[in-house]
ROSEPA-327759 format. One line per field, with one value per residue (C-alpha): y, x, z. Coordinates in Angstrom, 3 decimals, padded with zeros to 6 digits, always signed. Example, Ala and Ser with C-alpha at 12.3 -4.5 7.8 and 13.67 -1.06 7.14 Angstrom:
! residues 2
py	(-004.500 -001.060)
px	(+012.300 +013.670)
pz	(+007.800 +007.140)
This chain:
! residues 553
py	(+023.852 +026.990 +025.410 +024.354 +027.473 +029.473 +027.369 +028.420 +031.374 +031.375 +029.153 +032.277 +035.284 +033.195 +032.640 +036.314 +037.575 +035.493 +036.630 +039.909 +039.592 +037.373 +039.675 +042.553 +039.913 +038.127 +041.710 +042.905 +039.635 +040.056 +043.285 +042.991 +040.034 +042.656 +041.006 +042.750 +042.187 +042.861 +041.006 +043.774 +047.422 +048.309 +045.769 +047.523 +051.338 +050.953 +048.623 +050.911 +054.081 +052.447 +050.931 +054.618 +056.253 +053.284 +054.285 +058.303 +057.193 +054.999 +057.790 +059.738 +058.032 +055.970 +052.706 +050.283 +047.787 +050.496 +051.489 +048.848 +049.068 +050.525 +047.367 +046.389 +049.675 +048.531 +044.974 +046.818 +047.628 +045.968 +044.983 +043.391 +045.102 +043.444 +045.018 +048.039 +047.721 +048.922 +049.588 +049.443 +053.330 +053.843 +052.080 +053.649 +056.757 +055.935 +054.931 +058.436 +060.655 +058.829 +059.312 +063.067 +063.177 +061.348 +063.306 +066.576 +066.160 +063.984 +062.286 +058.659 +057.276 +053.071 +052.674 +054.306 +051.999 +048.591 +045.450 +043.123 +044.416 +042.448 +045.085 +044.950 +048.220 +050.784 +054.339 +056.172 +059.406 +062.767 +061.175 +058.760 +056.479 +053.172 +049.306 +046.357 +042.507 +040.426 +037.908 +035.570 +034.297 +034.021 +037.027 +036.181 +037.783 +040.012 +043.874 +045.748 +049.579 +049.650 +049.928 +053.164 +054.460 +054.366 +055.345 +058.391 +059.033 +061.899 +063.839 +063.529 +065.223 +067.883 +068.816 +068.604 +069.236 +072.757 +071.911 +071.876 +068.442 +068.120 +067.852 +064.494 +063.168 +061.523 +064.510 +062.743 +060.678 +063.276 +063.963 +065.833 +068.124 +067.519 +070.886 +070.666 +070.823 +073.969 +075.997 +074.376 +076.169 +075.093 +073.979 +071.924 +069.740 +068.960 +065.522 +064.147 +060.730 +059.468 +061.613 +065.322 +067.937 +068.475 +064.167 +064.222 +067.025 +065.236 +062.023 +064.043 +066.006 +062.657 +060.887 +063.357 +063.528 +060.094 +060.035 +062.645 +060.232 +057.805 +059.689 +061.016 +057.735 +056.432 +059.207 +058.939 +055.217 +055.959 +058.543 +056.225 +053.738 +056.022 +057.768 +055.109 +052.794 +049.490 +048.050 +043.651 +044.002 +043.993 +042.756 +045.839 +047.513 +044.818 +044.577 +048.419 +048.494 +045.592 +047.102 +050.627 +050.223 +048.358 +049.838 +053.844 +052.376 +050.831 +053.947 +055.471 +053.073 +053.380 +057.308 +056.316 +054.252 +056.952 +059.632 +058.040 +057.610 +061.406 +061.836 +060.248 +057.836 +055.280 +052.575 +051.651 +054.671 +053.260 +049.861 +050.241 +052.790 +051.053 +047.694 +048.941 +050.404 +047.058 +045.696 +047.616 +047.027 +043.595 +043.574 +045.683 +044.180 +040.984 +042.530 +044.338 +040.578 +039.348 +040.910 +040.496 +036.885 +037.354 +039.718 +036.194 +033.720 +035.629 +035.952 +032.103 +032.008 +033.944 +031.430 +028.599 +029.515 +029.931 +026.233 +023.103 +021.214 +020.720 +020.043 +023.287 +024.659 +022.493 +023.078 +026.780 +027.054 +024.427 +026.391 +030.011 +028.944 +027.067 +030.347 +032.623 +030.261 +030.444 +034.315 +034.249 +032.128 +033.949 +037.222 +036.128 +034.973 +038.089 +040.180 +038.181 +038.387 +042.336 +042.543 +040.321 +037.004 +034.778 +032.400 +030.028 +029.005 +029.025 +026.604 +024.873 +024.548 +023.042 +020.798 +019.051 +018.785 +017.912 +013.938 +015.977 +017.934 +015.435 +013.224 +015.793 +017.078 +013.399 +013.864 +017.490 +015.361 +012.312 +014.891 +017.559 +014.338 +012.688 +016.081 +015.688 +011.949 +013.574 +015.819 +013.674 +010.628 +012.603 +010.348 +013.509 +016.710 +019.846 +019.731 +015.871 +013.811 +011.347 +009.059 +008.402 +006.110 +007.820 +010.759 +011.568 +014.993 +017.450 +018.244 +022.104 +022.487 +020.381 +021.973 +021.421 +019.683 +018.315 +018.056 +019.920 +018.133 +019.691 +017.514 +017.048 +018.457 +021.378 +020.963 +020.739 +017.805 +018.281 +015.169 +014.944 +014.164 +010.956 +009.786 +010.764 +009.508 +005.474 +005.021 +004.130 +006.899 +006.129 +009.360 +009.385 +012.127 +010.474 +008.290 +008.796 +007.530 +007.377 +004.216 +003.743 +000.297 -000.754 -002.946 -002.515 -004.778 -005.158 -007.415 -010.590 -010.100 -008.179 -010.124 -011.441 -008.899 -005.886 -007.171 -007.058 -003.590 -001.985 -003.475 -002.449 +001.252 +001.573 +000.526 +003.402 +005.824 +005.542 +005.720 +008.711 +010.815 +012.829 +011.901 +008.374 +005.853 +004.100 +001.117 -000.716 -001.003 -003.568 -003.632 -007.317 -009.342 -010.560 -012.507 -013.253 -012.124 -013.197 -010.719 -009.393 -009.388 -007.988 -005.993 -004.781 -000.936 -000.734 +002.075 +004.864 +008.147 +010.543 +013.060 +014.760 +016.693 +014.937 +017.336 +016.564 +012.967 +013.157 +016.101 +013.177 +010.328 +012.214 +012.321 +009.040 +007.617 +010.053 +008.930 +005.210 +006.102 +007.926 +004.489 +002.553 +004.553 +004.189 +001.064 +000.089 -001.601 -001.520 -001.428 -004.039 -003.514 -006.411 -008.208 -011.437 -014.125 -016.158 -019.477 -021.964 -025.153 -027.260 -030.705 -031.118 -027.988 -024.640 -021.847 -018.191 -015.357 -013.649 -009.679 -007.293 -005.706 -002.066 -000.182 +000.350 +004.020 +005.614 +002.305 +002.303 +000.603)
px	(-026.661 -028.912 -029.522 -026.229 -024.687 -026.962 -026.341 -022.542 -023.069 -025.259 -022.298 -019.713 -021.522 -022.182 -018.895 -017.859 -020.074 -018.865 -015.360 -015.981 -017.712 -014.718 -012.137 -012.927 -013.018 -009.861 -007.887 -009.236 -008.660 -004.680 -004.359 -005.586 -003.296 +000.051 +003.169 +005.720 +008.848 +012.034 +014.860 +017.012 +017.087 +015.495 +012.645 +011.764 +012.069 +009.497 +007.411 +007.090 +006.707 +003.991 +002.293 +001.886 +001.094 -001.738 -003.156 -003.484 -005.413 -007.271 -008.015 -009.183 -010.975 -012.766 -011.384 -010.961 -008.473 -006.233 -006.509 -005.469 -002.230 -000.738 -000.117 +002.398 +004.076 +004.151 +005.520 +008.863 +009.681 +011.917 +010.531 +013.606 +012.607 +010.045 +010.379 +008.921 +005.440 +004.041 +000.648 -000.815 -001.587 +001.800 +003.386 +000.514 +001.612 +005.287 +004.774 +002.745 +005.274 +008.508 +006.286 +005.505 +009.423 +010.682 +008.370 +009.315 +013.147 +014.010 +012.108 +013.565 +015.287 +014.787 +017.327 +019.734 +019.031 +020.733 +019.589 +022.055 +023.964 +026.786 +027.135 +025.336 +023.453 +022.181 +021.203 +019.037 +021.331 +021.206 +018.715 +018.843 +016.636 +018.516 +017.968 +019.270 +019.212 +017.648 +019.768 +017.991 +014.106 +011.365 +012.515 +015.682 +017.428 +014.977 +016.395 +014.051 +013.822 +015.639 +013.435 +015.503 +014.411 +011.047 +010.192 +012.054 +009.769 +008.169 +011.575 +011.640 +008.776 +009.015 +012.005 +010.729 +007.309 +007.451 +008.694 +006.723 +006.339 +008.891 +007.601 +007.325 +007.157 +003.651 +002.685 +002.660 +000.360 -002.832 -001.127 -003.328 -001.860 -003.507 -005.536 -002.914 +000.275 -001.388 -002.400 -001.096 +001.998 +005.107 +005.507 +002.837 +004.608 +007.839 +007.792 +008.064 +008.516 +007.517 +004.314 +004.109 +003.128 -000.506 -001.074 -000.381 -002.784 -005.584 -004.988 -005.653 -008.534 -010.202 -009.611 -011.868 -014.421 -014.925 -015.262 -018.102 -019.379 -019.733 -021.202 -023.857 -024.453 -025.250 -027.315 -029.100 -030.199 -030.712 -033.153 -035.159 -035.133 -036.896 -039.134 -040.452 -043.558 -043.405 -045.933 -045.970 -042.184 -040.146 -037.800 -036.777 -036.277 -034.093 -031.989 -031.310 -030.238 -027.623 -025.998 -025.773 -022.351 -021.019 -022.845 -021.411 -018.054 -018.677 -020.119 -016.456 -013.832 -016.212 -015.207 -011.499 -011.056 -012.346 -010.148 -007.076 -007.362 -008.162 -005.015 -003.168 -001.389 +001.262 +003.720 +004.507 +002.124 -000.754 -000.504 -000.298 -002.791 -005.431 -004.473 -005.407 -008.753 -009.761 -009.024 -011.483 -013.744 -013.842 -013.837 -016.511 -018.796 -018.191 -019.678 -022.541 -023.651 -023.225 -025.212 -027.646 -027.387 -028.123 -031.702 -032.221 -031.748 -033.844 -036.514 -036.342 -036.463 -040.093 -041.142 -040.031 -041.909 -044.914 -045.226 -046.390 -043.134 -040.476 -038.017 -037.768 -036.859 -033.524 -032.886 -032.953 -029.627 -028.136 -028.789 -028.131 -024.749 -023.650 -024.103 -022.353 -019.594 -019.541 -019.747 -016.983 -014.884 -015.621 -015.057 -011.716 -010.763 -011.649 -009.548 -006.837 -006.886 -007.467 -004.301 -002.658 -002.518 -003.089 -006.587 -006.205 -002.683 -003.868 -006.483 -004.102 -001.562 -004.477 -005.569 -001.523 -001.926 -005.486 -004.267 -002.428 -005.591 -008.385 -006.352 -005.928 -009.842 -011.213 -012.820 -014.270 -015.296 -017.108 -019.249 -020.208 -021.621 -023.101 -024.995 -025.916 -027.179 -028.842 -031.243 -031.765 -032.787 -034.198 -033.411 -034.097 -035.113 -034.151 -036.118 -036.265 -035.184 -032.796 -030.130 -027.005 -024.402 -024.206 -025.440 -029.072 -030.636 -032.815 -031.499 -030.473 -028.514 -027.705 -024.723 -021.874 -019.573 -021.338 -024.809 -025.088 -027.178 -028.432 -028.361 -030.952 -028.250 -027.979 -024.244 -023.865 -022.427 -020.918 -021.171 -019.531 -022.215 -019.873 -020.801 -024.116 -024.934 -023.220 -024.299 -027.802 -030.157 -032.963 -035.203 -037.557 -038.838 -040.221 -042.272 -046.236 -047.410 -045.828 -045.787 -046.515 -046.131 -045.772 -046.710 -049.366 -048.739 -051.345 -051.828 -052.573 -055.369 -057.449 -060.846 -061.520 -064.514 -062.177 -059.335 -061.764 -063.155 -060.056 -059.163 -062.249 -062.379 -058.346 -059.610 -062.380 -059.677 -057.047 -060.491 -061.435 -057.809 -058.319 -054.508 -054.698 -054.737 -058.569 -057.432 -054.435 -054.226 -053.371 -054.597 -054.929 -054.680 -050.587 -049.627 -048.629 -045.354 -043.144 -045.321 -047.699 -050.340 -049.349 -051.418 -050.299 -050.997 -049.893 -051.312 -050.367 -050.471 -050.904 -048.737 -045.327 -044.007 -042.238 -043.635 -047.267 -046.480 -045.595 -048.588 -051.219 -048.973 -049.465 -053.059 -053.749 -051.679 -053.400 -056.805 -055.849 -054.342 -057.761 -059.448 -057.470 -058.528 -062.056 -062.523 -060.423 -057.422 -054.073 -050.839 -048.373 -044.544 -042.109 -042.328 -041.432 -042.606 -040.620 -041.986 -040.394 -039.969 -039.634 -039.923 -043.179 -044.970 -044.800 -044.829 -045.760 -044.069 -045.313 -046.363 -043.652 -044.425 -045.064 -042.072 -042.421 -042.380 -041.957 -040.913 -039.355 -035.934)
pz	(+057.424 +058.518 +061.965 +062.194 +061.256 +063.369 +066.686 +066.287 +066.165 +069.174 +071.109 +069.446 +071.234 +074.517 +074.813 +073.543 +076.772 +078.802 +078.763 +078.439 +081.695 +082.981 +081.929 +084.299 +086.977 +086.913 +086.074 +089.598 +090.827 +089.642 +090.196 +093.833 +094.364 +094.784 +096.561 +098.823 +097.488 +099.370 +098.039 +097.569 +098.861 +094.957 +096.063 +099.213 +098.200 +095.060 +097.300 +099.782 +097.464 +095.591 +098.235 +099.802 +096.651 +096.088 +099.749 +099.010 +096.129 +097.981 +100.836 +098.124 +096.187 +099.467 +097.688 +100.767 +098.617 +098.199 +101.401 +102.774 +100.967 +103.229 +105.141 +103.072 +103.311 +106.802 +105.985 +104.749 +108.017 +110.622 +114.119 +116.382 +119.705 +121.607 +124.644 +122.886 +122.314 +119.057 +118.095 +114.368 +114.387 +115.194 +112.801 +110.162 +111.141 +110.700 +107.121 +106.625 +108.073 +106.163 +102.795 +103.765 +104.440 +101.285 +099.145 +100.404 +100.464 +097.218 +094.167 +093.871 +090.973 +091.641 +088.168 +091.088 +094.003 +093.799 +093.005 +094.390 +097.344 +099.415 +102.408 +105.635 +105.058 +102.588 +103.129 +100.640 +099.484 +101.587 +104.288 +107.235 +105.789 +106.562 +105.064 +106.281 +105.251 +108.166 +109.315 +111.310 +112.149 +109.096 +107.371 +107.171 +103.933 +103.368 +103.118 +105.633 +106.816 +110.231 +113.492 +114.107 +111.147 +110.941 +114.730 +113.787 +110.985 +112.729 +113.596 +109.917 +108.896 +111.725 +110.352 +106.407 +107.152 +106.194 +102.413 +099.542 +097.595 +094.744 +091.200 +090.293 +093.865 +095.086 +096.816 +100.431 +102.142 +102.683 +106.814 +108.277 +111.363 +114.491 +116.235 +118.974 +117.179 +115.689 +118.804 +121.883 +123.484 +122.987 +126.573 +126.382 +123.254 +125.070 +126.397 +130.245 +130.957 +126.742 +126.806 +125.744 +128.809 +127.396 +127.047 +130.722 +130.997 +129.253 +131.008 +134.635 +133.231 +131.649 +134.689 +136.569 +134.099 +134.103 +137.362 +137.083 +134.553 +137.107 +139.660 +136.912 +135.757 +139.667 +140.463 +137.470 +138.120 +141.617 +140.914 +138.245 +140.780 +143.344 +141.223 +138.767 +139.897 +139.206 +140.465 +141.186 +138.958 +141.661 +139.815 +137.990 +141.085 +142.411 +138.845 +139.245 +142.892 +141.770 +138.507 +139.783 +140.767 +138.012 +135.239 +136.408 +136.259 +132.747 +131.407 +133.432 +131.285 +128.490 +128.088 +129.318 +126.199 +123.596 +125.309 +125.188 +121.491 +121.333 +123.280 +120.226 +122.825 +121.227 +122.276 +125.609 +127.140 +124.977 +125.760 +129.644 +129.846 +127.196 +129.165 +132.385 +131.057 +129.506 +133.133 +134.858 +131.944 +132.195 +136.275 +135.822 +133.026 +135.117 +138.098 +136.286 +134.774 +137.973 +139.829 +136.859 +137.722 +141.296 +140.585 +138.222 +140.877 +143.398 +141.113 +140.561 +144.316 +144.147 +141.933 +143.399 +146.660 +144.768 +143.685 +145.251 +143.768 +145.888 +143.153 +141.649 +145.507 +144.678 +141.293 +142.025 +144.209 +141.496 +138.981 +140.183 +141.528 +138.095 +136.655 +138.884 +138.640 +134.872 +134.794 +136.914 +134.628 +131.891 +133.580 +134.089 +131.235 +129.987 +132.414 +131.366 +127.802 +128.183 +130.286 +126.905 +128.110 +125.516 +126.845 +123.986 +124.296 +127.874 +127.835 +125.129 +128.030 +130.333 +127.574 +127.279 +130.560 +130.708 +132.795 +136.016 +135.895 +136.301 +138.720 +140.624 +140.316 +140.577 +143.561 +142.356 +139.267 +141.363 +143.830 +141.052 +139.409 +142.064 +142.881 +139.208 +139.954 +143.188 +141.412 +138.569 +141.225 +143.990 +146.892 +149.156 +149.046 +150.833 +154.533 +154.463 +157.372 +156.588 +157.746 +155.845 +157.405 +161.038 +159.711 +160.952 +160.455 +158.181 +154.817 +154.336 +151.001 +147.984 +146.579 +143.879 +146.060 +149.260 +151.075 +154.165 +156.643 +160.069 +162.919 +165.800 +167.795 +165.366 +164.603 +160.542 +159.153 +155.394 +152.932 +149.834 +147.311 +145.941 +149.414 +149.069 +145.890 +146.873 +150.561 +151.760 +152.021 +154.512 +153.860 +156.719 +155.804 +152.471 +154.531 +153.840 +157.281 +160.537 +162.509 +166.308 +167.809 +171.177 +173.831 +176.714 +179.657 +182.238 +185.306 +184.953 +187.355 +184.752 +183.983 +180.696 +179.824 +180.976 +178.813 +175.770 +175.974 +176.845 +173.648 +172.195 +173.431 +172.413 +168.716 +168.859 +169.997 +167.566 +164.647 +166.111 +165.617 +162.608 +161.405 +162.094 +159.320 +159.230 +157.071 +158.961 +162.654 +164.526 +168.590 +169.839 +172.979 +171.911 +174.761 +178.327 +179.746 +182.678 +185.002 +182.331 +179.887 +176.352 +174.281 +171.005 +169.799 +166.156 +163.838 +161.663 +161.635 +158.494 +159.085 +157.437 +160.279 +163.390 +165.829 +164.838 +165.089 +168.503 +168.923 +167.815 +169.182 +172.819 +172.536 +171.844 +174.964 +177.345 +176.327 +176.410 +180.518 +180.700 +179.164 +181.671 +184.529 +183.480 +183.361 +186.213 +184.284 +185.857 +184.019 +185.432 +185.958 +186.091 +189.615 +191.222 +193.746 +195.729 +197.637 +200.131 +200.313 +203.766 +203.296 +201.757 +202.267 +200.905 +202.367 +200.423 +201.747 +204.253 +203.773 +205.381 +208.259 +208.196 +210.074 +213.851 +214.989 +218.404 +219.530 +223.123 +222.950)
């Protein structure tokens, strides 16, 4: 019974810590979880005076969770106008400056507001604070503070602003006057064109200094470009010459975008003048990492050169070009979702109609991967001699779409690579020796013992070429011809380059006419003899007989 009785107990204050530990838990848990409840103008008053009073606390306190209440302050008011923009700050400062106003002007009694109202509006007593039921979309029946009430919020306070809080009221919102309602002029706070005089000020005057920011920033690069030593890292030298440009006018939009939020812009102004900052900032971070990509793909040039492989001389353009093409891509994207177009419901929209899209990029499709099958296969290489189809010519450049070959003509034919990568490829320039045959006919005149060491002595010439081929050649008596002796020249010469096959090529012939003349062989061209018949005999014809000249007539 001891053990028994003293195991309970154990189990009792386990689960007595337990809860106690739970309980603080789930009460922040529930109290955190607060609802916005407009059902009825009552609803939407004490939501949105408690909400406001939670957020002072929480601004002075530095609680975040109550901070944050003020978002469903925000969530009691009415947003029908789309063609007006609206930023968050605005709206955050609409909810401020109707507390500051409410608390200054009258303390609410929410037993006085009603709870069930059949009209189409309310207004709370000896304001202009307006509430309406929404009628149609997701809110629908929900009773809302009027769009034309809130954005008004800060006549409202300008007009209360110099009251003292009422007893019993939540003392405001903790507004803070800005430095330039203080001192500015008062010509300088009337407004031109939605913007107050000394907004339009700032705007000019931080559109010049950033400008100066620019300039400093390119100067500044250009003079750590001259004056640094970089020894064999030329590529630091190249990677600031490129981004100068781009990275002064980053540096530019950079200070653009702080100043215009210490201009206090809002709505419409905001939105076109932040929207045309983030343009240039993406144009221009886009152009900064471009020409990032460029110092990159000359520096894989360098390297390139530097090695024996001839692969990585292809791979180089392949590669520099995919990513320049994918910067660009993503640079744009970028520039449009900075001037608001949505790029997911975007690429959503190219996704439904993902079918149009590849039949119409099927042949875009087939050559980017035959240019893949191309440099996974390596049927040629960049320089190589080839012959495709009619085609016959050096290779120049392996790209996305197409092979550009140059002709021995030096036009430039352009193949698609779904050609390239189905037709025959003779590479000629692939071969590892270059063949020379042909056919040596002499007159059949020629003794037997000059026959053999011309023969002979054309053997010893082609062994002693330094590119010939020692191990197959072929130089025999073949045959006789019609008018002819044959004699067959066939060897190989080691040798990559076409012009130092026909160098060697050229040598060899002139010693074999040299051979020829030595040794007193003549080379025979196609003739013909014609006899006559007359009865039995035959005659041969008789030699012609040399031209008369000065011949009296």
């Amino acid at each position: 019974m001891g053990s028994l009785y003293n195991k309970e107990t154990c189990m009792a204050i386990l689960k007595i810590l337990f809860l106690t530990l739970l309980f603080p838990t789930l009460s922040l848990g529930f109290e955190s979880l607060t609802y916005v409840k407009t059902d009825s103008p009552r609803d939407t008053m004490e939501t949105f005076i408690k909400a406001m009073n939670d957020y002072k606390e929480g601004v002075e306190l530095n609680i975040p969770r109550q901070r944050a209440r003020i978002y469903d302050a925000i969530r009691c008011f009415a947003e029908k106008d789309h063609a007006v923009i609206t930023s968050q700050r605005e709206k955050e400062l609409a909810a401020i400056f109707l507390k500051e106003f409410i608390d200054r002007v009258l303390v609410i009694d929410f037993s006085k507001i009603p709870d069930n109202l059949e009209k189409p509006r309310w207004r709370l007593k000896g304001t202009e604070i307006v509430l309406k039921p929404q009628t149609e979309g997701e809110r629908q029946g929900e009773w809302l503070i009027t769009e034309g009430t809130w954005r008004r919020a800060q006549q409202f306070y300008e007009r209360a602003g110099h009251l003292p809080y009422l007893e019993g009221s939540g003392h405001g919102a903790l507004y803070i006057q800005p430095w330039m309602e203080k001192y500015l002029p008062e010509w300088s706070k009337q407004e031109t064109l939605r913007l107050k005089n000394w907004q339009w000020l700032g705007l000019l005057f931080g559109f010049f200094i950033g400008l100066f920011l620019r300039l400093l920033t390119y100067t500044t690069l250009t003079l750590y470009k001259n004056l640094s030593i970089y020894g064999d890292l030329r590529w630091k030298k190249d990677l600031i010459t490129q981004i100068e440009k781009p990275v002064a006018l980053i540096a530019a939009s950079g200070f653009w975008y702080l100043w215009i939020h210490y201009l206090k812009l809002e709505g419409l102004s905001y939105a076109l003048v932040n929207g045309l900052i983030q343009i240039i900032f993406g144009i221009a971070l886009t152009w900064a990492v471009y020409k990032c990509a460029n110092v990159f793909g000359m520096q894989l040039k360098r390297i390139a050169q530097e090695t024996e492989s001839v692969l990585d001389d292809q791979l180089v353009p392949f590669i520099d070009k995919a990513i320049k093409i994918t910067i660009v891509l993503l640079g744009s994207l970028l520039v449009l979702q900075n001037m608001g177009v949505n790029v997911f419901s975007l690429l959503a929209g190219l996704g439904l109609g993902g079918l149009a899209f590849a039949l119409a990029a099927k042949d875009t499709a087939a050559n980017l991967f035959g240019s893949i099958m191309i440099l996974i296969d390596r049927p040629f290489q960049v320089g190589d001699w080839v012959k495709v189809g009619e085609v016959d010519g050096n290779i120049e450049e392996i790209g996305f779409r197409s092979t550009r070959v140059r002709t021995f003509y030096n036009s430039l034919i352009t193949v698609p690579n779904a050609n390239m990568a189905t037709m025959e490829i003779d590479n000629m320039g692939a071969r590892q020796y270059r063949r020379t045959h042909t056919t040596l006919d002499i007159t059949y005149d020629t003794p037997k013992d000059k026959i053999a060491s011309f023969v002979q002595g054309i053997r010893q010439i082609v062994l002693d070429n330094p590119y010939s081929r020692k191990d197959l050649m072929h130089i025999y008596f073949a045959g006789y011809a019609s008018s002819s002796l044959q004699i067959m020249v066939y060897f190989f010469l080691v040798t990559s380059d076409w012009g130092e096959e026909l160098r060697e090529r050229e040598s060899i012939f002139f010693k074999i006419y040299d051979l020829a003349a030595e040794l007193g062989v003549e080379f025979a061209y196609p003739t013909q003899t014609l006899y006559l018949r007359e009865g039995d005999e035959l005659f041969a014809p008789q030699e012609p007989r040399p031209p008369l000249h000065n011949q009296d007539v």
